[in-house]
C-alpha positions in Angstrom: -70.1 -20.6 -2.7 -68.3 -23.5 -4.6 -66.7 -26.1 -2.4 -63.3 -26.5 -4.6 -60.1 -24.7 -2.9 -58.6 -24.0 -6.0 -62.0 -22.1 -7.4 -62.2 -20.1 -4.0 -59.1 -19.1 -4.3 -59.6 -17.9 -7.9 -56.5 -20.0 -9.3 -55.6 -22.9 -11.4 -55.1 -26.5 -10.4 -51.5 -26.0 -11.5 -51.0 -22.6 -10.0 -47.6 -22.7 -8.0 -47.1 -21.7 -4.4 -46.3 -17.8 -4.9 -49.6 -17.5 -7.2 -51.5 -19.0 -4.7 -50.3 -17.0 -1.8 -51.0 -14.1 -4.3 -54.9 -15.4 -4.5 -55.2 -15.6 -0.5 -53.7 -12.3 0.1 -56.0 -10.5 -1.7 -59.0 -12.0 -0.8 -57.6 -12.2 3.1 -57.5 -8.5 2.4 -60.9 -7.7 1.0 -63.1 -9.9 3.1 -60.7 -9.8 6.4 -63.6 -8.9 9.2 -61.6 -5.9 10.4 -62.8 -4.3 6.7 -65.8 -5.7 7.0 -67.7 -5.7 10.3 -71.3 -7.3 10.4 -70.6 -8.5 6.9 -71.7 -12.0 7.2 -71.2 -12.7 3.7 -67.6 -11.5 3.7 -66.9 -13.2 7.2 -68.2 -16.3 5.2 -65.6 -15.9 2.3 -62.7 -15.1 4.4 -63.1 -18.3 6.2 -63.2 -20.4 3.2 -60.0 -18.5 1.5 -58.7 -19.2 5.0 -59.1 -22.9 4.7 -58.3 -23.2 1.3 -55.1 -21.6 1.4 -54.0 -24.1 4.7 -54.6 -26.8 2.3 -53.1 -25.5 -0.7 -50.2 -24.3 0.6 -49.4 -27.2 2.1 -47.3 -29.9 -0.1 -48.3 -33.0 1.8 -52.1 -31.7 1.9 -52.4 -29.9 -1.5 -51.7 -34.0 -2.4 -53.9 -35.7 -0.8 -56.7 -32.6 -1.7 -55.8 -33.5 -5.4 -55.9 -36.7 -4.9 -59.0 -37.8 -2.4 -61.1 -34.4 -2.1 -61.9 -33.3 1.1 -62.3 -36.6 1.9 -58.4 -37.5 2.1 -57.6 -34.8 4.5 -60.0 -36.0 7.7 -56.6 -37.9 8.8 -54.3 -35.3 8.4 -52.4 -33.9 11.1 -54.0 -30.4 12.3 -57.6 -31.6 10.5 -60.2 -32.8 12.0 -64.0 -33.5 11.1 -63.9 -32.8 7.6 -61.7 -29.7 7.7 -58.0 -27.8 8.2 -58.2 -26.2 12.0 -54.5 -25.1 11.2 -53.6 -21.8 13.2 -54.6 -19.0 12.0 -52.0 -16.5 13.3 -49.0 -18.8 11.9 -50.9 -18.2 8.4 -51.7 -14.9 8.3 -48.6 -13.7 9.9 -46.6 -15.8 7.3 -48.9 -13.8 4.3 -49.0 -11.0 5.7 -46.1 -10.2 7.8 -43.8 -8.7 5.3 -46.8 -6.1 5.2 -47.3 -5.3 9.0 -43.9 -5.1 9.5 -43.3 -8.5 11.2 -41.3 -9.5 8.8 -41.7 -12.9 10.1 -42.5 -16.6 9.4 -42.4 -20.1 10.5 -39.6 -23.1 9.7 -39.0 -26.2 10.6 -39.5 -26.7 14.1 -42.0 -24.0 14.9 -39.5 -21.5 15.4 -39.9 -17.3 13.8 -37.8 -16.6 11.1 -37.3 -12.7 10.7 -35.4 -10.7 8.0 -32.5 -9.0 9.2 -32.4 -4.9 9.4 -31.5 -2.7 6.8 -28.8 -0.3 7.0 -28.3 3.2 6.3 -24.8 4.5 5.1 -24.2 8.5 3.9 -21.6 8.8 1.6 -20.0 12.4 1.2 -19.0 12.8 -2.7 -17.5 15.6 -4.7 -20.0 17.4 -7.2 -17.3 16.1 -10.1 -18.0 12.5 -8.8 -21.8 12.5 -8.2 -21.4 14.4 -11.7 -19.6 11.9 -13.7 -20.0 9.3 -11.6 -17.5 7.2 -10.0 -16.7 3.8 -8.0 -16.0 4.2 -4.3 -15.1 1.7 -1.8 -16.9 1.8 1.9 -16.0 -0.1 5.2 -19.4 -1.0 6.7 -19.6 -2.3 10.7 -22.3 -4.9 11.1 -23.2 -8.0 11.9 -22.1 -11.3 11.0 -23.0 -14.8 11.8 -20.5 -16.5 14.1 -18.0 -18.7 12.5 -17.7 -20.8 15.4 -21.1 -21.9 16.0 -22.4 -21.1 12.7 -25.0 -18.9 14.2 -26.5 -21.4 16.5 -25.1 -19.5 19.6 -23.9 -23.1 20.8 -20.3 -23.8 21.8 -18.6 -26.4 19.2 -20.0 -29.9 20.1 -23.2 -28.6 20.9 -26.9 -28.6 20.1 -29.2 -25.9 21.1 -32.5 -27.5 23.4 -35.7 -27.0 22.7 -37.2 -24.8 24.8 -39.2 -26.3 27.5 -41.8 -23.1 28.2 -43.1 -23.1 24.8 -42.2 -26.8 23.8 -39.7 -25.7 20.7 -42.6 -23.5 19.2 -41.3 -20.4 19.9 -44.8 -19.2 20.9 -46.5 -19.4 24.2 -50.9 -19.4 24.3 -51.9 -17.0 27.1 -55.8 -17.8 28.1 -58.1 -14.3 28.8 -61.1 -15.2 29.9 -62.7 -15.6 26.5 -59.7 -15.0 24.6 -56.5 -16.7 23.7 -53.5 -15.1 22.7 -50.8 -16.3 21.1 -47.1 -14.2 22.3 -43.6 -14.6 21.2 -42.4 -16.8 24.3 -40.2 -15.1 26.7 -37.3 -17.5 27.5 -36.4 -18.5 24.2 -37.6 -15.3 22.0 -39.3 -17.2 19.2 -36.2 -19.4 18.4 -37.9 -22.6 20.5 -34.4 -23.2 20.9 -32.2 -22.5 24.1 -28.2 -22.3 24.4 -27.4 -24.1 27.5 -23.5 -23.9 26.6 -23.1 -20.5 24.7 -20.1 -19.5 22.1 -17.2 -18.1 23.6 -16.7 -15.8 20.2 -19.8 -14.6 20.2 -21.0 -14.9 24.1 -24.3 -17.1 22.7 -25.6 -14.0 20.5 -24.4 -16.1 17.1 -23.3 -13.3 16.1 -20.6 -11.0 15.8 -19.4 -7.3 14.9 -17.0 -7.0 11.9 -16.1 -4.6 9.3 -16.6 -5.5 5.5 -15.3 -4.0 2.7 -17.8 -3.0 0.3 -17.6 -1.6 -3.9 -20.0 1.3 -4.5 -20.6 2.2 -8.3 -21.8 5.9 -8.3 -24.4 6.6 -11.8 -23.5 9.9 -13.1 -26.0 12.3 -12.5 -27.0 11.5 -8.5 -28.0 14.2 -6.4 -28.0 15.0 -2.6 -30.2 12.5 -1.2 -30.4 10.1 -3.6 -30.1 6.5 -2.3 -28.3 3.5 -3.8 -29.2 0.0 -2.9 -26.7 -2.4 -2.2 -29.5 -5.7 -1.8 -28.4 -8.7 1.0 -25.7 -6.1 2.6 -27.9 -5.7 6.2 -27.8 -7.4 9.0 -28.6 -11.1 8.9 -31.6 -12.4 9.8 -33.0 -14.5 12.6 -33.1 -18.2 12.4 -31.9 -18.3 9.3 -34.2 -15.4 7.6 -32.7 -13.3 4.6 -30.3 -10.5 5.3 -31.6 -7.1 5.2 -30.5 -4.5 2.7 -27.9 -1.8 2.8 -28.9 1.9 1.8 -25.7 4.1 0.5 -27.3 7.6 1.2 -25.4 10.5 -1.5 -24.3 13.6 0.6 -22.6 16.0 -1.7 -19.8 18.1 -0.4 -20.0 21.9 -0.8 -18.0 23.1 -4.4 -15.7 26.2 -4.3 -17.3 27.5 -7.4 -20.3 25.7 -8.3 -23.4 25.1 -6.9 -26.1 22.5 -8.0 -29.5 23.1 -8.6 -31.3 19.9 -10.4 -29.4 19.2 -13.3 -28.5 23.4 -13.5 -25.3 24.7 -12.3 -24.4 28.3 -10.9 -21.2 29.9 -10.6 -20.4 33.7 -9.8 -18.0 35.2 -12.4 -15.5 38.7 -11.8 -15.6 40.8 -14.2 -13.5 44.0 -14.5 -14.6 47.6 -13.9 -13.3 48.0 -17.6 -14.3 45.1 -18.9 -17.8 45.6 -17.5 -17.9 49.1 -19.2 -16.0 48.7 -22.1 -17.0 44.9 -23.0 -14.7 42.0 -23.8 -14.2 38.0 -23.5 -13.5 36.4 -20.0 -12.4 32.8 -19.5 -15.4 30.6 -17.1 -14.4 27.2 -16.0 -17.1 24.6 -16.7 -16.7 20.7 -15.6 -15.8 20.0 -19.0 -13.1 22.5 -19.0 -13.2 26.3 -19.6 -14.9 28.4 -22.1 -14.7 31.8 -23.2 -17.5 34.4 -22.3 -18.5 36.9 -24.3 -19.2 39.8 -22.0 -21.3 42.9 -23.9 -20.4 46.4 -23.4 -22.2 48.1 -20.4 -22.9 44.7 -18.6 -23.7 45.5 -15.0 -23.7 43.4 -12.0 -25.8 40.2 -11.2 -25.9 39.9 -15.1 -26.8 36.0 -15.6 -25.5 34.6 -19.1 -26.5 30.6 -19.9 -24.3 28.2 -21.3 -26.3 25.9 -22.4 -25.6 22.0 -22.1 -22.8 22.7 -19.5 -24.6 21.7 -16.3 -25.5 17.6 -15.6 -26.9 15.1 -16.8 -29.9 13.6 -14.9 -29.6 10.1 -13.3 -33.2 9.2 -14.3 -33.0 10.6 -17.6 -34.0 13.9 -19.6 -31.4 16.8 -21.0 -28.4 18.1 -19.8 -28.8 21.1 -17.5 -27.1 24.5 -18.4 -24.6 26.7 -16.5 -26.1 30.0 -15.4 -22.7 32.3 -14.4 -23.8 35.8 -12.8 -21.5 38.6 -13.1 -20.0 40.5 -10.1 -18.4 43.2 -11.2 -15.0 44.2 -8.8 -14.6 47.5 -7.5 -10.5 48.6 -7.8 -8.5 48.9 -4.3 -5.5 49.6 -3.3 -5.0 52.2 -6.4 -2.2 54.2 -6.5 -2.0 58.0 -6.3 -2.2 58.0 -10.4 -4.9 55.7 -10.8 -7.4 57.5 -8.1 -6.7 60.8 -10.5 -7.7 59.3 -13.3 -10.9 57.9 -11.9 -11.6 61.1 -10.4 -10.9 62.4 -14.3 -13.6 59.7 -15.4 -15.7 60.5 -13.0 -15.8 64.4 -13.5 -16.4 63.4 -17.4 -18.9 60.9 -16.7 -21.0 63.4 -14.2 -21.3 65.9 -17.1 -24.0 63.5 -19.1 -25.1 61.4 -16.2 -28.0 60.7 -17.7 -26.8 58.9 -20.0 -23.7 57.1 -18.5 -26.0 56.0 -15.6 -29.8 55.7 -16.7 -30.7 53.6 -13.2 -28.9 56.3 -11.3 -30.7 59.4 -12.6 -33.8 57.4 -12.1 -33.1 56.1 -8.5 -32.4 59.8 -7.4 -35.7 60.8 -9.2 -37.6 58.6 -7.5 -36.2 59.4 -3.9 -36.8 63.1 -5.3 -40.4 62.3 -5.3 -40.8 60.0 -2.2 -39.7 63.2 0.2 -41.6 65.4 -1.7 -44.9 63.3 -1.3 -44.1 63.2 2.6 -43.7 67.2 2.5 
């Protein structure tokens, strides 16, 4: 196994900071002993990409490794006897915490620096809006950092003091038997700072609750469910760590004539005992406006016509959906004495070739015909 950091590692001698945090995280990965158990070969790599990346990664030691070899870093601070003996926790927990879910890594001072949370927000649209899309503003309660104390907690004047049980690290080494662990420490939480003379505004927290206003552009085409990112709109972060993100959740509100199905729409249209018989045009409203419907003699119920290119468009791309309107055909009521004589006409005329006038009718009554008959 070759001696030179940068050849461990995989990367050029002018590789920047992320490429080289790239290189250790996925060797870190591959050769971590977790993966590889009794692997004394892998054991051996990981140890080396360790090392390599505590130099590297380091401005001050990346320098001197450039510079002197190996040889230059037996006097720097952490090193000892020819090597980096950095902590291995603060390393891997800085590579790898945005994976694990930490989220968190070290500054200045020793103390963690976490992301802030995101946040979820459901927004209740029209089908029109989510449709055509549309720009809607949202009050969102969250977080802030305090004015007062600019998020150090500290009442104006002040300074926060480093924490004397973990010695402004913000971690505190708990010895078991063979083992050491390293914990968050308790007084201070991980700043390795401690208010002594807290905030009145925000009670020491260094932080407070307000309500900001925020602009939501809605893409035509979104659909129940669909989630907009608003990035930097969370809640702050610890120490000074990024804010977290803010997730505008669609809900769409239920349509008095449509309903959405993808990018297909459905709509129920009344049609006329007449019309349904006799045939004719009926007007159906579409989001673009109405259209006429041409409705063929002897249409019966739950008849579904397409109108094609009258549903939505898709967010993420492809053809616009159609409108599928399915007939329900009214029965009269409230007919006058007249108008019940002349159905009663109709009817007597239609019964004389039923048959013909009703096909599914003579056939429903022959099959029922035939069901009791098998029974007998």
């Amino acid at each position: 196994m070759s001696d030179d950091y940068y050849k461990i590692l995989g990367v050029d001698r002018s590789a920047d900071d992320a490429a080289i945090k790239k290189a250790y995280r996925r060797l870190a990965m591959k050769h971590h002993p977790d993966r590889n158990e009794g692997n004394t070969d892998s054991e051996a790599r990981f140890k080396a990409a360790k090392e390599a990346y505590e130099v590297l990664s380091d401005t001050n030691k990346r320098a001197r490794y450039d510079q002197f070899g190996k040889e230059g870093l037996s006097g720097a601070a952490g090193g000892g006897g020819g090597g980096p003996q950095g902590d291995f926790g603060d390393i891997f927990g800085d590579v790898f915490g945005d994976i694990f879910g930490g989220g968190g890594r070290r500054r200045g001072g020793g103390s963690q620096v976490y992301r802030g949370a995101d946040l979820r927000y459901g927004l209740s649209l029209t089908l029109e809006q989510v449709v055509f899309g549309d720009e809607v503003k949202i009050d969102i309660p969250k977080a802030h950092v305090c004015d007062d104390c600019d998020g150090s907690g500290g009442a104006k004047g002040t300074k926060p003091e480093s924490c004397d049980t973990c010695g402004g690290v913000g971690q505190v080494r708990m010895q078991q038997g063979f083992f050491s662990v390293q914990q968050t420490c308790p007084k201070c939480r991980g700043r390795g700072e401690v208010v002594t003379d807290p905030c009145k505004s925000c009670s020491g927290s260094g932080r407070i609750r307000k309500t900001k206003s925020l602009s939501v552009k809605i893409p035509p085409g979104v659909d129940e469910g669909d989630r907009i990112r608003l990035s930097g709109e969370g809640e702050p972060g610890k120490n000074g760590g990024p804010h977290g993100d803010l997730f505008v959740e669609i809900e769409v509100k239920p349509h008095a004539i449509f309903t959405r199905e993808n990018s297909h729409l459905h709509c129920e249209v009344p049609i006329s005992f007449a019309t349904a018989a006799l045939g004719g045009e009926v007007e159906v409203p579409t989001l673009g406006g109405q259209v006429s419907l041409k409705v063929p003699a002897g249409t019966q119920s739950a008849k579904r016509f397409r109108l094609r290119g009258k549903g939505v468009k898709p967010v993420r791309g492809g053809p616009v959906g159609d409108l599928y309107c399915t007939t329900v055909i009214e029965t009269p009521v409230n007919l006058t004495k007249d108008q019940k004589a002349l159905l009663e006409q109709l009817d007597g005329s239609l019964q004389s070739g039923a048959s013909r006038h009703s096909p599914k009718a003579r056939s429903w009554l022959d099959g029922v015909k035939s069901f009791f008959d098998d029974l007998t």
